[in-house]
C-alpha positions in Angstrom: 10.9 -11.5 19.8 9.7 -9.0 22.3 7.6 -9.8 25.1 3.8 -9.5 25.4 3.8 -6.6 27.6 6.8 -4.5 25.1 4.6 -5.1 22.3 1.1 -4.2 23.6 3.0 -1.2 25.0 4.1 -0.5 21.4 0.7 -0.8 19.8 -0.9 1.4 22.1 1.3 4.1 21.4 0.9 4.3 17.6 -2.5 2.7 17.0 -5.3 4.9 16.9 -7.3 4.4 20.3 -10.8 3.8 18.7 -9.2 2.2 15.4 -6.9 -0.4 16.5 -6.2 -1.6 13.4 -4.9 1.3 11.4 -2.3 4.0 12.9 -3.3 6.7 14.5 -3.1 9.5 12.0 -4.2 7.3 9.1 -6.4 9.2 6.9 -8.6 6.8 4.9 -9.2 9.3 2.1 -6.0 10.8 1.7 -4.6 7.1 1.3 -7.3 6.4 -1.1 -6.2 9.3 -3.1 -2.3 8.6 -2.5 -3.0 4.6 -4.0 -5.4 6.5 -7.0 -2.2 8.5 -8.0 0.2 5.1 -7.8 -2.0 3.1 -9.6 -2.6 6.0 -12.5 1.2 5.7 -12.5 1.5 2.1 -12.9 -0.8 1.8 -15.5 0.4 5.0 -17.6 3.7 3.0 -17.5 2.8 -0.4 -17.7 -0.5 -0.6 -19.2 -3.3 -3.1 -18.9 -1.5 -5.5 -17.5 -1.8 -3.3 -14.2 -3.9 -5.3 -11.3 -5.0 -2.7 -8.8 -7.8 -3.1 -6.0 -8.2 -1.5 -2.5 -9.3 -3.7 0.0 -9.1 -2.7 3.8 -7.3 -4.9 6.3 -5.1 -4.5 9.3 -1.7 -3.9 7.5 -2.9 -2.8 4.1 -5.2 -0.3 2.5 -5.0 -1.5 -1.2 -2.3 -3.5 -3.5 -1.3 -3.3 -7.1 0.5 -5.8 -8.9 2.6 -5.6 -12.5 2.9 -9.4 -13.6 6.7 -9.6 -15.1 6.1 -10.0 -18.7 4.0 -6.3 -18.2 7.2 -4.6 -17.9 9.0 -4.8 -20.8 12.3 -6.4 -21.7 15.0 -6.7 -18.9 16.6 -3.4 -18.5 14.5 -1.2 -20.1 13.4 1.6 -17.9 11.0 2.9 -19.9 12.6 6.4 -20.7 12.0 8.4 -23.8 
């Protein structure tokens, strides 16, 4: 592990000053519109069984989820 010091150091150069917990060029709406676009995705694939939700905390913006039996027998990729 690094020391304190190394990782403060770290933090301070790629968090945003007046948002600590978010980078600093983190655009709230564009990832919004980027996790829109995955979960569209998702569900055009997979179908209901598609859990999606944002939620804001400091490492994630949203997360998605496809439970196993969602996705179809084992090796099937889905093309056609």
């Amino acid at each position: 592990m690094l020391p304190l010091d190394e990782i403060r150091t770290l933090l301070s150069e790629h968090d945003d000053p007046d948002h600590r917990e978010r980078p600093r060029d983190f655009e709230p709406r564009a990832a919004v519109r980027r996790f829109d676009l995955l979960t569209g995705a998702l569900r055009r694939r997979f179908g209901p069984s598609v859990r999606a939700g944002l939620y804001q905390d400091s490492s994630a913006c949203g997360r998605c989820s496809v439970p196993a039996d969602g996705t179809g027998p084992p090796g099937d990729c889905g093309s056609s």
